[in-house]
N, CA, C and O atoms as a printed pandas DataFrame, in Angstrom:
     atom_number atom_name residue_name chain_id  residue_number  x_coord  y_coord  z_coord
0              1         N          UNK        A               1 -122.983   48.731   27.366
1              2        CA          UNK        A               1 -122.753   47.510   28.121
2              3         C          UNK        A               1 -123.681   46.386   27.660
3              4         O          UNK        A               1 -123.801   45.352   28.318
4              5         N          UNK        A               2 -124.310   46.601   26.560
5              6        CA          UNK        A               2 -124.879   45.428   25.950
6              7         C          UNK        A               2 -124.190   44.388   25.655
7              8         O          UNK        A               2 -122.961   44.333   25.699
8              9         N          UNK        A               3 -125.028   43.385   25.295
9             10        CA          UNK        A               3 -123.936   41.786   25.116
10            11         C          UNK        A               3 -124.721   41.862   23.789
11            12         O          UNK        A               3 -125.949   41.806   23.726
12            13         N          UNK        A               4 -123.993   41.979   22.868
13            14        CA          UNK        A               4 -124.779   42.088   21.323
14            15         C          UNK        A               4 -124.491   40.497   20.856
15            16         O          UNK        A               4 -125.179   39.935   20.005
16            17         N          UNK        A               5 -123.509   39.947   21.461
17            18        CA          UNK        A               5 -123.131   37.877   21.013
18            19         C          UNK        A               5 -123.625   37.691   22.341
19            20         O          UNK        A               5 -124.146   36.596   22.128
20            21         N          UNK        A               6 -123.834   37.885   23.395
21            22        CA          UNK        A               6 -124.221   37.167   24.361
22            23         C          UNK        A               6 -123.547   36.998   25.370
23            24         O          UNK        A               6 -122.415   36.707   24.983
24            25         N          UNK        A               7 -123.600   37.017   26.759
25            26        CA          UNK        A               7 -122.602   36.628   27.278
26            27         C          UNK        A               7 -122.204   34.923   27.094
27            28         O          UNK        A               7 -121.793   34.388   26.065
28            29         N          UNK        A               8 -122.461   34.283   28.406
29            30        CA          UNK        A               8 -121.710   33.046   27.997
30            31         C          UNK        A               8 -122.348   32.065   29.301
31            32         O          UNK        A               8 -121.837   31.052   29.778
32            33         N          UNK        A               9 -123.818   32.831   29.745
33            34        CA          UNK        A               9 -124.319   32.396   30.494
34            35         C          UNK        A               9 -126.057   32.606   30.447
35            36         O          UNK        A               9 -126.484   33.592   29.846
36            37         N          UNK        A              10 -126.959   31.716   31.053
37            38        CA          UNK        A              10 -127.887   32.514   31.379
38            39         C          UNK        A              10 -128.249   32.546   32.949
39            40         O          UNK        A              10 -127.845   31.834   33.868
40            41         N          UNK        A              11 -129.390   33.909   32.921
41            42        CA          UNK        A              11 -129.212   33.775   34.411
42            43         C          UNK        A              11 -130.994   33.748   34.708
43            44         O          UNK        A              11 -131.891   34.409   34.186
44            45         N          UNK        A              12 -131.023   32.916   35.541
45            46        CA          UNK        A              12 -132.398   32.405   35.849
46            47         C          UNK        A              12 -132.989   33.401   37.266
47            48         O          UNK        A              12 -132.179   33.461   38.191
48            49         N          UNK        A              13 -134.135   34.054   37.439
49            50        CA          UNK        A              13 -134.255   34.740   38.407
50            51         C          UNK        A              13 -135.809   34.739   39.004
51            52         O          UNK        A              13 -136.726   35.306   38.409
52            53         N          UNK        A              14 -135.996   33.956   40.384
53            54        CA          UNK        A              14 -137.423   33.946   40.882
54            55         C          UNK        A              14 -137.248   33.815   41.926
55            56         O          UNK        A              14 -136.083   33.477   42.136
56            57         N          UNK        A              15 -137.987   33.934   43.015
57            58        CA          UNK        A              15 -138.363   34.219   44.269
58            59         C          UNK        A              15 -137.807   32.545   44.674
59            60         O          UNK        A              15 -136.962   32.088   45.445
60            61         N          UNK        A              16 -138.641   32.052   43.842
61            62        CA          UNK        A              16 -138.822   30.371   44.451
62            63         C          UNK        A              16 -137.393   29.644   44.001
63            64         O          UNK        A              16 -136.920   29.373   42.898
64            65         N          UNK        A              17 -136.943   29.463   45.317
65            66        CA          UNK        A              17 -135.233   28.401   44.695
66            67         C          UNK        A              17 -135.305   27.591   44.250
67            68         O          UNK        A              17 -134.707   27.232   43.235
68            69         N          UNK        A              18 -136.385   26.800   45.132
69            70        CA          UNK        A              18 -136.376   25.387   44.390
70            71         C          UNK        A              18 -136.944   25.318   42.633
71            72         O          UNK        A              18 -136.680   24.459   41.791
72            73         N          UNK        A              19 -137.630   26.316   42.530
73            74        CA          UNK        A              19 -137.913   26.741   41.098
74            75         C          UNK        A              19 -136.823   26.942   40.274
75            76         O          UNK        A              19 -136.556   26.286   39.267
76            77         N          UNK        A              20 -136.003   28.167   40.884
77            78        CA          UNK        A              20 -134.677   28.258   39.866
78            79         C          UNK        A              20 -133.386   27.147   39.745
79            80         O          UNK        A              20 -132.581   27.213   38.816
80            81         N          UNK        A              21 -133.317   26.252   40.680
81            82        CA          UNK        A              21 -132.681   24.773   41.054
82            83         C          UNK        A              21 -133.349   24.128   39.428
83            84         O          UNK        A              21 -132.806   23.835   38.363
84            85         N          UNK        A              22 -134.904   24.105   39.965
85            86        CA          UNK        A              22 -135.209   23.262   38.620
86            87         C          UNK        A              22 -134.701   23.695   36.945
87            88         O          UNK        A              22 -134.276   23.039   35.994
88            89         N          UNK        A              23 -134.926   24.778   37.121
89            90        CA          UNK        A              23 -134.635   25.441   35.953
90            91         C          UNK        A              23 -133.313   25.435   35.758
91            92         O          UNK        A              23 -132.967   25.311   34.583
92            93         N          UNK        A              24 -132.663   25.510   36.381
93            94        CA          UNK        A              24 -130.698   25.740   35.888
94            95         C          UNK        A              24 -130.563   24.263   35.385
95            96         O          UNK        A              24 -130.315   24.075   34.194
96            97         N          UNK        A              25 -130.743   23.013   36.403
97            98        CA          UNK        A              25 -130.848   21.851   36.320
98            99         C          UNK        A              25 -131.412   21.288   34.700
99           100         O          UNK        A              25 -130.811   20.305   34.266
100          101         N          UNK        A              26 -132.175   21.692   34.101
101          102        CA          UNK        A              26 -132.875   21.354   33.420
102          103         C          UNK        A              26 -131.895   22.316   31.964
103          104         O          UNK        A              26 -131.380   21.898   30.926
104          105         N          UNK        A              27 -131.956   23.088   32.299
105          106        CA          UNK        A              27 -130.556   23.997   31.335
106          107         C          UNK        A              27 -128.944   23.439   31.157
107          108         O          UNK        A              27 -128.059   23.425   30.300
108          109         N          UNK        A              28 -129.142   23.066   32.327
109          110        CA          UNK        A              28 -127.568   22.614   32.282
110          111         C          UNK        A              28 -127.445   20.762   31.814
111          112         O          UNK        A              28 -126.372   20.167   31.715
112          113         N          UNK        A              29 -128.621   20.225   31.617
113          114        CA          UNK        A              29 -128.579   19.344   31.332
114          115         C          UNK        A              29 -128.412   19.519   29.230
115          116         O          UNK        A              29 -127.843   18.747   28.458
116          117         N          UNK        A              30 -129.167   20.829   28.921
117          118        CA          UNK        A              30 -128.972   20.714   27.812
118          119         C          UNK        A              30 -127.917   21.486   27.215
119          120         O          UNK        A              30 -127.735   21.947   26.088
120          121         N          UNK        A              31 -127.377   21.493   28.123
121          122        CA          UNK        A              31 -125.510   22.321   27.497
122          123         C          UNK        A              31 -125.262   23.875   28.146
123          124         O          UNK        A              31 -124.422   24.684   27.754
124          125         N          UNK        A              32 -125.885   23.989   28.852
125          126        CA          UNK        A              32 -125.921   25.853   28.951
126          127         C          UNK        A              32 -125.238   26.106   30.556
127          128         O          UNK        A              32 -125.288   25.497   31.625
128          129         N          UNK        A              33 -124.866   26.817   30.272
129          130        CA          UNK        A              33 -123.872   27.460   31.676
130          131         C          UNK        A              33 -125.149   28.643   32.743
131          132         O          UNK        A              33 -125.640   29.750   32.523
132          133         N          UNK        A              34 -125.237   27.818   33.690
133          134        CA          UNK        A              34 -126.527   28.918   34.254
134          135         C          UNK        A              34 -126.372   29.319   35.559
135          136         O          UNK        A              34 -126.281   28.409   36.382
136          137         N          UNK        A              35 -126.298   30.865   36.102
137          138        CA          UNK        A              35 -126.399   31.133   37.182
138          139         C          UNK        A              35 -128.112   31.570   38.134
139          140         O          UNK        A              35 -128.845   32.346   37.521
140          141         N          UNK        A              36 -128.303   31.375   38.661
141          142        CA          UNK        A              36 -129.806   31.797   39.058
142          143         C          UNK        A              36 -129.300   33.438   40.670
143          144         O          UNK        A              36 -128.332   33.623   41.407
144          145         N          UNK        A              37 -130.711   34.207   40.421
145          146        CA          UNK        A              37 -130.531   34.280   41.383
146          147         C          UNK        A              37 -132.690   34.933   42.341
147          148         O          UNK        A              37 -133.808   34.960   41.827
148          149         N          UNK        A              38 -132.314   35.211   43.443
149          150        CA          UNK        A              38 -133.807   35.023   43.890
150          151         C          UNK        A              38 -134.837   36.142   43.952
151          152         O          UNK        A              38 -136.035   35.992   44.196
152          153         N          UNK        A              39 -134.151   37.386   43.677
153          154        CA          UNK        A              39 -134.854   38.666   43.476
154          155         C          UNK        A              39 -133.883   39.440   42.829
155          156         O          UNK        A              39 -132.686   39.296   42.580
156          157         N          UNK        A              40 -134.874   40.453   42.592
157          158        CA          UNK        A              40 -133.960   41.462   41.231
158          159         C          UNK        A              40 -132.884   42.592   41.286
159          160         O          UNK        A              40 -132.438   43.299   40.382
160          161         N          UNK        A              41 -132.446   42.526   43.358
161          162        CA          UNK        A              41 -131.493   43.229   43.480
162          163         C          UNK        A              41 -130.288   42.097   43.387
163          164         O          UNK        A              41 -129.269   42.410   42.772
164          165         N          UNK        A              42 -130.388   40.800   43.983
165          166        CA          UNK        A              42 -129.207   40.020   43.436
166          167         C          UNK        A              42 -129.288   40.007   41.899
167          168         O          UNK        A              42 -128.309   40.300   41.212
168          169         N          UNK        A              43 -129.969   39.809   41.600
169          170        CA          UNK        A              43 -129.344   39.892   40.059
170          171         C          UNK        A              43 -129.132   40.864   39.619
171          172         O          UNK        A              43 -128.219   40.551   38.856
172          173         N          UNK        A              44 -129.269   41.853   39.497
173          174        CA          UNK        A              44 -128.547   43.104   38.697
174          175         C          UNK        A              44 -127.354   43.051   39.753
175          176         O          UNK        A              44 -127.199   44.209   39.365
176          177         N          UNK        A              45 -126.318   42.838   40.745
177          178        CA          UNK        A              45 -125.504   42.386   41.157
178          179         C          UNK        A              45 -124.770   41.744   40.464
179          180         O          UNK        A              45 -123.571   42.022   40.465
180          181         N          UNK        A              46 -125.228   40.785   39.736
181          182        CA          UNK        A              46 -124.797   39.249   38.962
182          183         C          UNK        A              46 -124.809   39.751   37.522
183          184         O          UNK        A              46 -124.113   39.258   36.635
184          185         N          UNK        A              47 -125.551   40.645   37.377
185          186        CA          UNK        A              47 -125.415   41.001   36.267
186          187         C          UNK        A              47 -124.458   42.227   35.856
187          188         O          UNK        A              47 -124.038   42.232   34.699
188          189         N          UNK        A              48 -124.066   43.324   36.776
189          190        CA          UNK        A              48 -123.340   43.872   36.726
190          191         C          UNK        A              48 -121.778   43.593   37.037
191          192         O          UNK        A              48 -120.879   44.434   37.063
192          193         N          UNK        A              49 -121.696   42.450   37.226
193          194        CA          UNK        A              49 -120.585   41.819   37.446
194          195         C          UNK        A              49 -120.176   40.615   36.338
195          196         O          UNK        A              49 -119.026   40.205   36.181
196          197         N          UNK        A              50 -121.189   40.206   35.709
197          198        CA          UNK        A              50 -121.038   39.376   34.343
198          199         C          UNK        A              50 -122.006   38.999   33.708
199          200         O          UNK        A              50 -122.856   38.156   33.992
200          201         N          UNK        A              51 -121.842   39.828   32.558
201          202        CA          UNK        A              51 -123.167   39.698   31.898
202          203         C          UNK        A              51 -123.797   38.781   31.714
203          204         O          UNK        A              51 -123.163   37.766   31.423
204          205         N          UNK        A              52 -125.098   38.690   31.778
205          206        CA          UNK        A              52 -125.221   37.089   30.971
206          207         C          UNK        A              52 -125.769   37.073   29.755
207          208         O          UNK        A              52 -125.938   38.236   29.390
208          209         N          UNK        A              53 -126.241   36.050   28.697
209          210        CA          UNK        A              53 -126.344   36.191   27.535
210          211         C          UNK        A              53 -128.123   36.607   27.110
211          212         O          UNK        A              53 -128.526   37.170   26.092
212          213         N          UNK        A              54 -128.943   36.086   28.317
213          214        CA          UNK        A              54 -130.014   35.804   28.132
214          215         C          UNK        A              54 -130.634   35.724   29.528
215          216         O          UNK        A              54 -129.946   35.068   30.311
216          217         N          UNK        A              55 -131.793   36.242   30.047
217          218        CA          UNK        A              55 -132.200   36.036   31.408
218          219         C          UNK        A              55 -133.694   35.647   31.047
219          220         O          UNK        A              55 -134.459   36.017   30.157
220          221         N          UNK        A              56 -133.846   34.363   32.557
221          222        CA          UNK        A              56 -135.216   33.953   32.597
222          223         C          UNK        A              56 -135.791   34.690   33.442
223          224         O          UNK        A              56 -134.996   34.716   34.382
224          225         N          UNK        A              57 -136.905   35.476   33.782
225          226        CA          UNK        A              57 -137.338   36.188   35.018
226          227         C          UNK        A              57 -138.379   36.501   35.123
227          228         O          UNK        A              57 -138.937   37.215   34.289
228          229         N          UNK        A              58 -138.924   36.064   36.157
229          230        CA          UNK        A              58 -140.139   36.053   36.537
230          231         C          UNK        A              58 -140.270   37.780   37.185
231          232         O          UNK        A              58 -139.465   38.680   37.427
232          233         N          UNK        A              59 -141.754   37.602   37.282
233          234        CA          UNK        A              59 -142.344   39.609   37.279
234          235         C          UNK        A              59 -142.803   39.898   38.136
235          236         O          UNK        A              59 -143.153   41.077   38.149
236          237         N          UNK        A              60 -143.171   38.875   39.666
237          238        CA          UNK        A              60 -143.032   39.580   41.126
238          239         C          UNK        A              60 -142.188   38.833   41.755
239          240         O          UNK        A              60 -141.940   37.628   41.721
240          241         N          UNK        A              61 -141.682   39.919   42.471
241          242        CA          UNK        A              61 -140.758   39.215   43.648
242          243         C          UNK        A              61 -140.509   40.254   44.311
243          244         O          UNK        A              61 -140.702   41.430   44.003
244          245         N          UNK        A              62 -139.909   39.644   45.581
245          246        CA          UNK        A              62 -139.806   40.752   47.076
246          247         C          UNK        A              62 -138.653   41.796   46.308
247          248         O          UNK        A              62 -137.955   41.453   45.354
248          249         N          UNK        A              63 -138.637   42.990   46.887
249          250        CA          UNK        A              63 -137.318   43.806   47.144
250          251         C          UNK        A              63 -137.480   44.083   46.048
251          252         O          UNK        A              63 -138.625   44.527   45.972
252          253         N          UNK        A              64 -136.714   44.105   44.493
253          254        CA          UNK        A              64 -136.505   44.698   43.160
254          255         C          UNK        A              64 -137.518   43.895   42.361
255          256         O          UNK        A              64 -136.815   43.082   41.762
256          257         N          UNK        A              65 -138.876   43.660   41.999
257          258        CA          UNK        A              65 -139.378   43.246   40.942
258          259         C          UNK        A              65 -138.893   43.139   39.717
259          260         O          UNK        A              65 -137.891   43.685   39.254
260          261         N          UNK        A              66 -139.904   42.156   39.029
261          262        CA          UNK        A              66 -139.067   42.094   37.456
262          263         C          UNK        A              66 -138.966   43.441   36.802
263          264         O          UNK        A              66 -137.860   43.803   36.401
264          265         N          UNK        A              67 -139.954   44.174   36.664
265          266        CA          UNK        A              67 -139.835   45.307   35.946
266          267         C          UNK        A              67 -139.300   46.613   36.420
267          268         O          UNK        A              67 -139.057   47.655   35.812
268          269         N          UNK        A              68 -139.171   46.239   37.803
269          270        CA          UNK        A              68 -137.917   47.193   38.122
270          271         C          UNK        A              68 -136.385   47.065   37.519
271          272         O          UNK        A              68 -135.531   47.815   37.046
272          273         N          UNK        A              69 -136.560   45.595   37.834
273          274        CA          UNK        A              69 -135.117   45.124   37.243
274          275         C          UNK        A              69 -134.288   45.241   36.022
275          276         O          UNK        A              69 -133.079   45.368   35.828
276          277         N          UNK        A              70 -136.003   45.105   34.774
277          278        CA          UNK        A              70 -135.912   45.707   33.363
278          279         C          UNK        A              70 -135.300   47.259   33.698
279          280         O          UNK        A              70 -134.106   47.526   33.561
280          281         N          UNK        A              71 -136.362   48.278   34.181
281          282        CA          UNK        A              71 -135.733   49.541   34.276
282          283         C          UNK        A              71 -134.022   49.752   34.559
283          284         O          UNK        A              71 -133.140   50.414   34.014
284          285         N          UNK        A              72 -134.085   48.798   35.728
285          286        CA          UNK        A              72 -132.497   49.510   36.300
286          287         C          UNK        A              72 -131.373   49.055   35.130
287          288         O          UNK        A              72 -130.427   49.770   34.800
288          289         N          UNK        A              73 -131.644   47.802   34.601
289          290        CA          UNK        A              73 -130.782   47.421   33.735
290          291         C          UNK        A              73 -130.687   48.159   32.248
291          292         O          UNK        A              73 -129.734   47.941   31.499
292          293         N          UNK        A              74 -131.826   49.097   31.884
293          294        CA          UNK        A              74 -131.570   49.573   30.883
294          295         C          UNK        A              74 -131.026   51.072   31.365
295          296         O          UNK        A              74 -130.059   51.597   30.813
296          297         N          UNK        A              75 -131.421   51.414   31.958
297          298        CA          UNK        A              75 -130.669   53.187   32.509
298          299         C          UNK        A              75 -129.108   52.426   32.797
299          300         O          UNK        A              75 -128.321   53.360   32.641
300          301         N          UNK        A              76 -128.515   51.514   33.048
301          302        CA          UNK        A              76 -127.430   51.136   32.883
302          303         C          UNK        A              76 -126.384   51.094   31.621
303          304         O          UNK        A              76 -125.161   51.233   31.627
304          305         N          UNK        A              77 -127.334   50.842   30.483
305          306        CA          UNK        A              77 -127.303   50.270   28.912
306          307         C          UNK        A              77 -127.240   48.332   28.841
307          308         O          UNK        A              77 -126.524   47.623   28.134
308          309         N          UNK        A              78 -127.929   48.071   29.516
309          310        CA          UNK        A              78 -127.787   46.738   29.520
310          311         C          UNK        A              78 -128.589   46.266   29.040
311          312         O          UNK        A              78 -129.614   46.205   29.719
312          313         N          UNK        A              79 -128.636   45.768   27.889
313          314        CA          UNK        A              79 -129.498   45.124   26.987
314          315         C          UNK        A              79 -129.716   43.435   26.626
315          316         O          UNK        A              79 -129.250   43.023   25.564
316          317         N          UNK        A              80 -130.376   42.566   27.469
317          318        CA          UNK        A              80 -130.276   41.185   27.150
318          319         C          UNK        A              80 -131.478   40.579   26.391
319          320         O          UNK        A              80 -132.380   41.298   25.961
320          321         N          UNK        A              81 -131.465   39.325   26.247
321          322        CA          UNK        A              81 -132.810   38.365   25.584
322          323         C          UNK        A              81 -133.053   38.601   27.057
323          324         O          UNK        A              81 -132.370   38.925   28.029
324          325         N          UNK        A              82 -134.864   38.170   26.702
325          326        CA          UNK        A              82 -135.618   38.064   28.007
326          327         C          UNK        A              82 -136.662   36.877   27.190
327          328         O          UNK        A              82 -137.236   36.714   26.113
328          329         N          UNK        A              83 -136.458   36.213   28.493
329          330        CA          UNK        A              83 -137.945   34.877   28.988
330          331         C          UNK        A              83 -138.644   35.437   29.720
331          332         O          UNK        A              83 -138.213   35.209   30.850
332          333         N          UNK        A              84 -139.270   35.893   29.754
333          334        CA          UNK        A              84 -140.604   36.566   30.980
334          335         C          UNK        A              84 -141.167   34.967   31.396
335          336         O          UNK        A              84 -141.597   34.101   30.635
336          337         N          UNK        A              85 -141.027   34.934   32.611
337          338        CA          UNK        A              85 -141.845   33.370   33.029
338          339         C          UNK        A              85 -142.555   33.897   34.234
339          340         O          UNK        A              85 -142.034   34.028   35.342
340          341         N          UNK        A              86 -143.563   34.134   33.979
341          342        CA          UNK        A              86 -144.411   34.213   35.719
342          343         C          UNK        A              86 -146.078   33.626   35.180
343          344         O          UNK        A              86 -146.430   33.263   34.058
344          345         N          UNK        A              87 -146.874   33.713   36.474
345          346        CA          UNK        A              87 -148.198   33.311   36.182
346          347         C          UNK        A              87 -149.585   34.706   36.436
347          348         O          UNK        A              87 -150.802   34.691   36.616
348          349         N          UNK        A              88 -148.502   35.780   36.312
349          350        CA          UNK        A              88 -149.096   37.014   36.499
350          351         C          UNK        A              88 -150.253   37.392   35.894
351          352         O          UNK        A              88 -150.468   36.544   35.028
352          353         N          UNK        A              89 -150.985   38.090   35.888
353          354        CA          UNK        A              89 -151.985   38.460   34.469
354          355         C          UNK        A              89 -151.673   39.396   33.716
355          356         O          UNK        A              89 -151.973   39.525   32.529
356          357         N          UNK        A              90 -150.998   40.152   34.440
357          358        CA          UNK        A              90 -150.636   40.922   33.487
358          359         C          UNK        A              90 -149.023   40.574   32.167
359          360         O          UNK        A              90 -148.722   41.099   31.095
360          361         N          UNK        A              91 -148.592   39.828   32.727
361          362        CA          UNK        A              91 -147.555   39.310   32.148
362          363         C          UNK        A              91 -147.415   39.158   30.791
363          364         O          UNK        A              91 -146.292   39.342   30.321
364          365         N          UNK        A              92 -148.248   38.884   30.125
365          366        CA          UNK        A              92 -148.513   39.075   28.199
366          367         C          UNK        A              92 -148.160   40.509   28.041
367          368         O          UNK        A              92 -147.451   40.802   27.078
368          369         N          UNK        A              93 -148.575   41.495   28.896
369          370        CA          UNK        A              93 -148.729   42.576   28.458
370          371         C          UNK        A              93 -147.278   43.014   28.408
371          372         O          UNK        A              93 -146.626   43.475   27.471
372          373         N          UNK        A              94 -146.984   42.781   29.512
373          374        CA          UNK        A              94 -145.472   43.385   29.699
374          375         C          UNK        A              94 -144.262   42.667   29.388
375          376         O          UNK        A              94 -143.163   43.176   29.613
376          377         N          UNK        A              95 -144.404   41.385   28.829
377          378        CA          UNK        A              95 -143.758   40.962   28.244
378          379         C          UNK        A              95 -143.768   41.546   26.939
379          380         O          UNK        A              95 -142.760   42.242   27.064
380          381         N          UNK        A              96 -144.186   41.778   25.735
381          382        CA          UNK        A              96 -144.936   41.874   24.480
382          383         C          UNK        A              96 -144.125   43.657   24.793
383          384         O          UNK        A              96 -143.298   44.059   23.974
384          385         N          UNK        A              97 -144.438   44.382   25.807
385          386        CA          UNK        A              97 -144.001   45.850   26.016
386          387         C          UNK        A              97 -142.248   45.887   26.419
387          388         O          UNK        A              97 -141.438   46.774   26.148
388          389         N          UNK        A              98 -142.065   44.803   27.032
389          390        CA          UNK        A              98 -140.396   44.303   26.973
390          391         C          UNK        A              98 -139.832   44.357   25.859
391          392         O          UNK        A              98 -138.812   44.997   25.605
392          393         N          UNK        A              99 -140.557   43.585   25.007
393          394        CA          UNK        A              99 -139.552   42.933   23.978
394          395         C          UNK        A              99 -139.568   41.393   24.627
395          396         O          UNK        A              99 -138.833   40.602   24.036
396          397         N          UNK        A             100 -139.929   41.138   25.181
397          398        CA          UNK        A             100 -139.318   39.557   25.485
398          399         C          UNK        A             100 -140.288   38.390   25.461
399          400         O          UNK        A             100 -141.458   38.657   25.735
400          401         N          UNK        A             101 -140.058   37.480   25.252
401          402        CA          UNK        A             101 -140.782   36.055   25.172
402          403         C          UNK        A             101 -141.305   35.749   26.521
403          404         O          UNK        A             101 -140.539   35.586   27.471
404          405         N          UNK        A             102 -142.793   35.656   26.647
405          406        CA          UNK        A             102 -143.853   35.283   27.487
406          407         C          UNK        A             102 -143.935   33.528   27.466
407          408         O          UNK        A             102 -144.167   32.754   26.537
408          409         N          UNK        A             103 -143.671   33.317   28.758
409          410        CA          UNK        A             103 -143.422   31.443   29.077
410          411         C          UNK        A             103 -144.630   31.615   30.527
411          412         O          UNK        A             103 -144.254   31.954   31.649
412          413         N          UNK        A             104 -146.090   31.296   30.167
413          414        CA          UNK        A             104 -146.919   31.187   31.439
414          415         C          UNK        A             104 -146.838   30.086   32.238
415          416         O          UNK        A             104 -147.396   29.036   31.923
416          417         N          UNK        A             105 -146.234   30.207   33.193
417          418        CA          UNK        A             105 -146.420   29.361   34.917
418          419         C          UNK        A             105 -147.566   28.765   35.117
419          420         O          UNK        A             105 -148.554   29.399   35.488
420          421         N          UNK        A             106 -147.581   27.475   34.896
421          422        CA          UNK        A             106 -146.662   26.302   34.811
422          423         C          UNK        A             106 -146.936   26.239   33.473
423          424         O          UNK        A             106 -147.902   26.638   32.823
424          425         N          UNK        A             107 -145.301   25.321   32.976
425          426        CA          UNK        A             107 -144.695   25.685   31.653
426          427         C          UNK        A             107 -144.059   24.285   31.553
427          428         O          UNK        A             107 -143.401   23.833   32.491
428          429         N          UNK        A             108 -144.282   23.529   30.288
429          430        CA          UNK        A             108 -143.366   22.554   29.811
430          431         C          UNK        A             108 -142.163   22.960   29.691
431          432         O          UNK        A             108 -141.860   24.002   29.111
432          433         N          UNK        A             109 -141.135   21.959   30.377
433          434        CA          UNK        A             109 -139.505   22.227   30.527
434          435         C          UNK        A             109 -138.969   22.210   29.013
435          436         O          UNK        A             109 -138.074   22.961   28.625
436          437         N          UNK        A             110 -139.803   21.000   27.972
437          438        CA          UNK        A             110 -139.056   20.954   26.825
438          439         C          UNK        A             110 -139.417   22.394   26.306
439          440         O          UNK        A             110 -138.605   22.854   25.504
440          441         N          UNK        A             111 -140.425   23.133   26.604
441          442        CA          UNK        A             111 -140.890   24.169   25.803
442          443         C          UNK        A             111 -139.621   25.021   26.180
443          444         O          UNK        A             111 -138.862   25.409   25.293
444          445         N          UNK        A             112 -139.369   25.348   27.702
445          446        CA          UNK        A             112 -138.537   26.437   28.126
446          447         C          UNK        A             112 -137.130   26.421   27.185
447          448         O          UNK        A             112 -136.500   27.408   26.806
448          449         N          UNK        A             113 -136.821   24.935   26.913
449          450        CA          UNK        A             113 -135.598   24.776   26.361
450          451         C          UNK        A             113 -135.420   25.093   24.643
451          452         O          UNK        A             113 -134.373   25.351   24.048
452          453         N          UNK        A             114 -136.622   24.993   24.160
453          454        CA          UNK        A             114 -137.185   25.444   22.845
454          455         C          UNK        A             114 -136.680   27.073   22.647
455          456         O          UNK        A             114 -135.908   27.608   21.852
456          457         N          UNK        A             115 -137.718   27.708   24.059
457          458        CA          UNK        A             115 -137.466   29.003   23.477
458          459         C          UNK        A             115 -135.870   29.842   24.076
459          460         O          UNK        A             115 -135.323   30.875   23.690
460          461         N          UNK        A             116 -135.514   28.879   25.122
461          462        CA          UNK        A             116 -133.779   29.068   25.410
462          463         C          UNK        A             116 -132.972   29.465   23.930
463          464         O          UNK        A             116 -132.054   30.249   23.690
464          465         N          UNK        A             117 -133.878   28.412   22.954
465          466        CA          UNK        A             117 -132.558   28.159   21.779
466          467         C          UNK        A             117 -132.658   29.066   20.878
467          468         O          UNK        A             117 -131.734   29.674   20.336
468          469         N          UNK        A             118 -134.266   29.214   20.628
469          470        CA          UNK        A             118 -134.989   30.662   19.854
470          471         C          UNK        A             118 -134.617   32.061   20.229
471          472         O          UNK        A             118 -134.296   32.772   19.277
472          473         N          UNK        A             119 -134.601   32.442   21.063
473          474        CA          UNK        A             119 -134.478   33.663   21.919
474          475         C          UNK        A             119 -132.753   33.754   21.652
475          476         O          UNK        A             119 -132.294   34.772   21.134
476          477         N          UNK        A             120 -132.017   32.822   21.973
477          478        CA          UNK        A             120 -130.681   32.746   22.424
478          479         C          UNK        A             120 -129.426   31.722   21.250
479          480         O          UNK        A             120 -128.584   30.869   21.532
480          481         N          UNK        A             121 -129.827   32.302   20.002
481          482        CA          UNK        A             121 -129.067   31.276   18.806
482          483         C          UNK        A             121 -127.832   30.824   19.156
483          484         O          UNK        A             121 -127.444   29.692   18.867
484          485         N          UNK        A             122 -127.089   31.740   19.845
485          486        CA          UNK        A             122 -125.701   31.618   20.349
486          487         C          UNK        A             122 -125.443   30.655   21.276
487          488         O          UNK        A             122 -124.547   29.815   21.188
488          489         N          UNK        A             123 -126.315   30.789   22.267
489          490        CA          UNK        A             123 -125.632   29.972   23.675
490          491         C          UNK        A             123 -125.099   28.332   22.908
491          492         O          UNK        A             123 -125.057   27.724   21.838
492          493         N          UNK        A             124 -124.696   28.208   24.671
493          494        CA          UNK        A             124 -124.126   26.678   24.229
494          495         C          UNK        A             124 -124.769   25.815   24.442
495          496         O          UNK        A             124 -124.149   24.830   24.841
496          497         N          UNK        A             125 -126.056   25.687   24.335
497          498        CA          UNK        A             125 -127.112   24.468   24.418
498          499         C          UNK        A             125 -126.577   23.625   23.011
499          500         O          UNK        A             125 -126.024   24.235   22.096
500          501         N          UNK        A             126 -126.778   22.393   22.974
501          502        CA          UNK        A             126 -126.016   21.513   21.631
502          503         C          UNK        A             126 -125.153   22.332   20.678
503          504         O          UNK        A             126 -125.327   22.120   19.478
504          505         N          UNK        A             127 -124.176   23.308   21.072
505          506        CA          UNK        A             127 -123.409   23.971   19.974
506          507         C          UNK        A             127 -122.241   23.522   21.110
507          508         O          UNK        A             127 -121.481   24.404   21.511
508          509         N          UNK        A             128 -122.110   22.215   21.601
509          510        CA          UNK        A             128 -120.429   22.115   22.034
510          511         C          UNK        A             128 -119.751   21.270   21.596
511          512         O          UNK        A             128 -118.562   21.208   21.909
């Protein structure tokens, strides 16, 4: 159930709404189709229902944490890009042990959109 091209979305995931508001907002301004959601049992929900191409996700939150969320999604076979974005300390670590790109809280938006494009060659950020 991997997305080896990507799905056709990304999906933004943190505790804080008004955080993931900013972030979709700021994505969707540069071409990208984005769903958010606020802890890591809605999203593996969202994700088991349509993949997305690439997820932003932060590494505490109530109910399913980020790295729970990593777990459940790979005993699934679900394999995506990852943005690790939190202000955790440990977060280098487990990003780097992910596989995924470490973005520390608080983070330049142009940067986030940088590594959107790095991480994610496919999406539709300026490829429309």
């Amino acid at each position: 159930m991997s997305s080896p091209d990507g799905g056709d979305h990304i999906l933004v995931i943190d505790d804080d709404p008004t955080f993931c508001r900013l972030l979709s907002d700021v994505l969707k301004d540069a071409g990208y189709v984005v769903a958010i959601a606020t802890d890591g049992v809605e999203a593996l929900a969202s994700i088991e229902e349509r993949v997305p191409g690439l997820l932003i996700l932060d590494m505490r939150m109530s109910g399913m944490d980020g790295p729970e969320l990593v777990v459940a999604m790979r005993e699934r076979g679900i394999l995506i890009p990852l943005i690790v974005s939190t202000g955790a300390p440990t977060g280098v670590a487990w990003a780097k042990e992910i596989g995924a790109v470490y973005l520390e809280k608080p983070f330049d938006l142009d940067r986030l959109v940088e590594l959107v494009k790095q991480k994610w060659p496919t999406g539709m950020g300026g490829h429309r």
